[in-house]
N, C-alpha and C positions, 0 to 999 in steps of 0.2 A: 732303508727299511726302518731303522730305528728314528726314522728324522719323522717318520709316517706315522708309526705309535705314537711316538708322544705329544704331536699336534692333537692326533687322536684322543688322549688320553684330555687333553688339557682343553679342549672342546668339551668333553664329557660334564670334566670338573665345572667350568662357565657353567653350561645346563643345570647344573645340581645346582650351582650357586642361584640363579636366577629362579631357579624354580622355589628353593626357598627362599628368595626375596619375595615371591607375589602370593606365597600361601603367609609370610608373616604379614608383607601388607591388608593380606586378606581378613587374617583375624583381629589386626588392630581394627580395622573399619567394621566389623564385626561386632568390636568390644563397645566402638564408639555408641554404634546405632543402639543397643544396650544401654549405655551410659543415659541416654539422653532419653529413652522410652519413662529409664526410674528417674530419671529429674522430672519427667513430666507428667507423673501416674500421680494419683489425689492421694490427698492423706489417709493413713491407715489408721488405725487405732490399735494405742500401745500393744504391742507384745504381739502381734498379728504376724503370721508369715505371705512374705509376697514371690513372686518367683516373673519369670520372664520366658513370653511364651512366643516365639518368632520376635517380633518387635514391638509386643504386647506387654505392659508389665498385668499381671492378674495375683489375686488375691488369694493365696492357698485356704483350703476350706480346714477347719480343725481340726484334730485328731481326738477323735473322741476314745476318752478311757476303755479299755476292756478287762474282763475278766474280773477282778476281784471289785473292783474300783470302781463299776461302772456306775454312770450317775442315773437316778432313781425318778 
C-alpha cells in the first residue's frame, strides 16, 4: 500500500513539474512576442508613453492636468 502512495504521490509531483514548465514556457514566448511588437512599433516622441496591447504596441494618450492646474 505504501509502494502505491508514493508512485502516487510522485506522479503527482511530475504533473506539478511539467505543468509548470509549459505555463513558464508559455510566458517567455509571451514575453518574446512583446519584445519584438516594441522593436517594431515607430518612433515616439520624447517623454510619450507607449504600452502593448495583445501584440500591438500603441501609444498611450496623455494625461491631461486636473483640478488646480488645468490648462487654459
Amino acid at each position: 500500500m505504501s509502494t502505491s502512495f508514493l508512485v502516487t504521490q510522485a506522479q503527482r509531483d511530475l504533473l506539478q513539474a511539467q505543468v509548470s514548465l509549459l505555463q513558464a514556457t508559455l510566458d517567455y514566448q509571451s514575453s518574446l512576442v512583446s519584445f519584438e511588437a516594441l522593436q517594431l512599433a515607430p518612433a515616439i516622441e520624447s517623454g510619450a508613453d507607449i504600452g502593448v496591447h495583445g501584440s500591438t504596441v500603441v501609444a498611450l494618450p496623455a494625461v491631461a492636468p486636473r483640478g488646480v492646474f488645468r490648462v487654459q
